[in-house]
N, C-alpha and C positions, 0 to 999 in steps of 0.2 A: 504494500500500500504506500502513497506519498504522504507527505507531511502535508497537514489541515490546509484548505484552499479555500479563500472567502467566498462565500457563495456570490455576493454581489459582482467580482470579479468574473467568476461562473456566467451571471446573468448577463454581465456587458458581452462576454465574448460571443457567449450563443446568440444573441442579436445582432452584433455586428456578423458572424459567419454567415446569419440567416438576411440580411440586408445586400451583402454581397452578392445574395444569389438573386437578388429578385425581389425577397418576398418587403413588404411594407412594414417602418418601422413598427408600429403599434402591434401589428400580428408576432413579428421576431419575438417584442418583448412579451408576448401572452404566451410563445412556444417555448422559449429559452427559461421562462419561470416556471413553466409546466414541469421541465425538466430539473432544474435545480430542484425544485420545488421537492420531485422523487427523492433526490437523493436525500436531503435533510429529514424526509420521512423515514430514510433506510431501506429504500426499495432501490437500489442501483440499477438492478434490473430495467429499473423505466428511467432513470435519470440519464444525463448527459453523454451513458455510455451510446446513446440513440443516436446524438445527432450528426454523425460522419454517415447514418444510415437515411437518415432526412436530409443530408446536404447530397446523397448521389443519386437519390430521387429526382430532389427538384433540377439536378444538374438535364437528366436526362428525360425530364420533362412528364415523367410518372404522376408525379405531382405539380399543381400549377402551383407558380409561386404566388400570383394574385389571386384570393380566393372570391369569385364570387356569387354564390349559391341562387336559385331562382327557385321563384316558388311556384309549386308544382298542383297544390291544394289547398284552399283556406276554407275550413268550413265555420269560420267565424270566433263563435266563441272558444272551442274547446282543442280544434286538431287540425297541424300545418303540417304540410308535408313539402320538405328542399331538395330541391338537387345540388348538392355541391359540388357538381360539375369537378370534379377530382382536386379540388381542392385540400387547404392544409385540414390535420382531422382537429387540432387544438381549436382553430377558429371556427370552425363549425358545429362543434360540440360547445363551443360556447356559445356562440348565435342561438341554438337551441336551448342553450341554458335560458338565455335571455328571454328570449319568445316564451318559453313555459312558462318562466315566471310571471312575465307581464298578466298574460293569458290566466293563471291561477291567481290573481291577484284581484283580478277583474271579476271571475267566473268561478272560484275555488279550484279550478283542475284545469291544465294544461298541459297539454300533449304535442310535444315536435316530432316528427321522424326525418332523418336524410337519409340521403340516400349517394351515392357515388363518392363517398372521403374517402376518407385515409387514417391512420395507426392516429390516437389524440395523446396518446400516456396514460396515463394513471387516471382512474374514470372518477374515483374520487374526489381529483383536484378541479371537479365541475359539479358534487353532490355536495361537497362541504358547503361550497359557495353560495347554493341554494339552501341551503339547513343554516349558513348565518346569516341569511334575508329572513329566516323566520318560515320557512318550506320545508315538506318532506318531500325529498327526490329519488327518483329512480333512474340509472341510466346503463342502456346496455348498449354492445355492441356486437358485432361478429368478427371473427380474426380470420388466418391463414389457418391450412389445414397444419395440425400438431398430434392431434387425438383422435388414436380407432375407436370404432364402436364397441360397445362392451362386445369380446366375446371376437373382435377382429384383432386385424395386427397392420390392417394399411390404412394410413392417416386421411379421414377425409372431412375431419370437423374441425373447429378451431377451438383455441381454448375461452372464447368467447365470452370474456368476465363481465362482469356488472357488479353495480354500488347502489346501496344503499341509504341515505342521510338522512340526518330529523334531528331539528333544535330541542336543544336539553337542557335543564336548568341551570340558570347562574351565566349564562352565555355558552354554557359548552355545546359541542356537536356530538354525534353519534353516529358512528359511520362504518360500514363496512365496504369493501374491497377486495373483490378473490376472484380469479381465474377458475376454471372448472376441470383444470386439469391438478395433478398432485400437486404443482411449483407451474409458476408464472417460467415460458420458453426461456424469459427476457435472464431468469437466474441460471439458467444452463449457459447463455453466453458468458456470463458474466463470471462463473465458477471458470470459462475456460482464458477468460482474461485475467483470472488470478493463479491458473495453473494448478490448480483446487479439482480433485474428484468429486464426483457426485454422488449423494447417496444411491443405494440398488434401488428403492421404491419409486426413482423420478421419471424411469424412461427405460425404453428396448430398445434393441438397437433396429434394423432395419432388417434381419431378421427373426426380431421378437424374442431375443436372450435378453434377461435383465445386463445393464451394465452403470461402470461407472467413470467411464470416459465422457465427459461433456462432447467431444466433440464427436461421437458413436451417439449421442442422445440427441444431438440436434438434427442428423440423416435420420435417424429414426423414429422413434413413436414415445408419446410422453405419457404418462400414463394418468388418465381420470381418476380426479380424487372419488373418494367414497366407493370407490366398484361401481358398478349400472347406475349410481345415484349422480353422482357426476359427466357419465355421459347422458342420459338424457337429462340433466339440466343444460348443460350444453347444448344437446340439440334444438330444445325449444328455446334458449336464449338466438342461436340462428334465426329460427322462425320472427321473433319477436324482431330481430333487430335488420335482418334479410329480407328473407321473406312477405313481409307485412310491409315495407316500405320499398318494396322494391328495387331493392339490391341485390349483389350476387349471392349466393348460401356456396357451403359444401366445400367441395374445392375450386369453385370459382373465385374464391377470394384469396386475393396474394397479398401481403405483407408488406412491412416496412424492410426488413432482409434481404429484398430481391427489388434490384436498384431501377430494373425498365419496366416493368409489370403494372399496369394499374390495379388500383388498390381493387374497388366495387364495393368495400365495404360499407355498412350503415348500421343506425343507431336508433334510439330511440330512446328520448327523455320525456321523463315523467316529471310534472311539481304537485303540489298538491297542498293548500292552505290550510292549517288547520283551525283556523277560525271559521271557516265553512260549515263546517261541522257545529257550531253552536255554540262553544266550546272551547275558548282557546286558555282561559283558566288553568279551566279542567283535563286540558290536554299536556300542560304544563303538568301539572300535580302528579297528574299517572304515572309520566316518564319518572319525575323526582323520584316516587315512590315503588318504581321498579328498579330504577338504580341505587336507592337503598338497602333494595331486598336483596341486589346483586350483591353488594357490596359487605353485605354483614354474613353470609352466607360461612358456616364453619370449614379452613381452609383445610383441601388436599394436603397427604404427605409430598411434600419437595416445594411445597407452593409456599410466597410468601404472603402472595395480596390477589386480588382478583381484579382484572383489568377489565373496564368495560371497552366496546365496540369503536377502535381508532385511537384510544388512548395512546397504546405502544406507540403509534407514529409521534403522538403529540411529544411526548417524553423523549423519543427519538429526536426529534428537532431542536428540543430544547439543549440536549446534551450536545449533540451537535455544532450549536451558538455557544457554547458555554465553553467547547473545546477549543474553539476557532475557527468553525469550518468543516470544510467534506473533506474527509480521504476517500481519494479515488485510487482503483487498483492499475498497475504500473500498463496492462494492457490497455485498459480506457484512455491514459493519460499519452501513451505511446499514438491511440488514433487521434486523438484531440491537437497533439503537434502535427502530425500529418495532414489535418484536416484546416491547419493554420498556415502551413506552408502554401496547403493546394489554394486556400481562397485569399492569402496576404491578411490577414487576418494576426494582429502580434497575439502570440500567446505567453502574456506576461501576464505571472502571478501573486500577490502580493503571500506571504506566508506567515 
């Protein structure tokens, strides 16, 4: 790993490599925080090890660098449907962020779908947003293919995560975030830029031995969390996030990994008011009083405390700040100069 790296330093670089290309400042700096943003959570996996995989997209025109989405459906109050014309996936998952909120704000529930983006990061860093407007959100998406079907060994689904949020007393959030496969693909890269094995439960190789070479887990097959329980949530997360907004499913959806390929992916966000319901008091109080119940709960052997939903990251960030910064591992940091060479781009850091 390197020595701590201010994130703010993090945030300028990835705007300026992502202005070079193309895209507009204001979008850079909503993609470039999207990413920092990962790492200070502790998800590497989606932070800045990304963007040498988003800069040879927009190079070869995979992705536009100008995003700008057109609407394909308005059915007024409650449900908009965009094409985001292969657009970045950070600004268009936040466009929908936006739209659903207005739209639940107005009507108590709003509903966006897109349709033709691309990879956004971490889905979270669009439900928190909405849960500290005072919203519970939902946001899913569809991926590249990673995951067989229970019971197969050739990848044709993706690991297809979705998030959870909802405001929680005192100003906290409550939030979840999870892939539907064992581990997010994005940590099997990430183990192999640290030259780190893999656990045997993460992945098969291509043909269907457990292994723990990262780079035998990414040719081949990752494995669904839960057993059957994780691939069909997966699969209906495609439906919900593909299919319904008409997007690609299956394996017609490619990745951010694969530099010429357009994406097809698509999403769908959910907001939803909780004062619509009659009740915003009392919607308050419930959550107080189920995070209590969490909370007081008698601890497991090895456990020390009970963490609610996002916590970890919060605490994760905090320490983070507290250290100085992100340590990034010596492979991320080796493409990030590469990727300052190729765009002139200084990659100076302050330490």
């Amino acid at each position: 790993m390197t020595d701590r790296i201010d994130p703010q330093d993090l945030r300028t670089f990835g705007t300026r490599v992502l202005t070079a290309l193309g895209v507009p400042e204001e979008d850079g700096v909503l993609v470039a925080d999207s990413l920092v943003q990962a790492d200070l959570w502790g998800h590497q996996s989606h932070g800045v090890l990304r963007l040498p995989w988003y800069a040879a997209r927009l190079r070869s025109g995979a992705v536009r660098a100008v995003t700008d989405p057109a609407v394909l459906s308005d059915t007024g109050p409650l449900l908009l449907l965009l094409d985001g014309r292969d657009g970045i996936g950070q600004v268009l998952a936040d466009r929908a962020r936006t739209l659903a909120t207005e739209r639940a704000r107005a009507h108590g529930v709003g509903v966006v779908g897109v349709r033709n983006s691309n990879h956004f990061g971490t889905a979270m860093y669009f439900t928190r947003r909405a849960a500290r407007d005072g919203l519970v959100a939902v946001l899913t998406t569809n991926a590249s293919p990673a995951m067989a079907p229970w019971g197969g060994r050739q990848k044709v689904l993706g690991t297809n995560p979705w998030s959870i949020a909802a405001p929680a007393p005192d100003g906290r959030v409550v939030v979840v975030d999870i892939a539907n496969t064992a581990v997010a693909r994005g940590k099997i890269y990430l183990a192999e830029n640290r030259g780190e094995e893999i656990p045997e439960n993460w992945a098969l190789t291509a043909d269907g031995a457990p292994t723990t070479d990262p780079a035998e887990g990414v040719l081949g097959v990752i494995l669904p969390m839960a057993g059957h329980k994780g691939y069909a949530i997966s699969f209906l997360m495609d439906v919900l996030s593909g299919a319904l907004t008409g997007s690609a499913v299956g394996t017609g959806v490619h990745g951010p990994y694969e530099a010429e390929a357009r994406s097809g992916c698509g999403h769908l966000f959910l907001a939803l008011d909780p004062a619509a319901f009659g009740d915003r008091a009392g919607y308050e109080e419930r959550v107080g009083r189920l995070v209590g119940e969490v909370r007081d709960v008698p601890l497991a052997q090895g456990f020390d405390e009970v963490f609610l939903p996002g916590e970890v990251e919060d605490r994760a960030e905090a320490a983070a700040l507290a250290a100085g910064g992100i340590a990034l591992a010596d492979g991320s940091l080796s493409e990030l100069r590469a990727l300052a060479d190729a765009t002139g781009v200084p990659f100076g850091m302050r330490r």
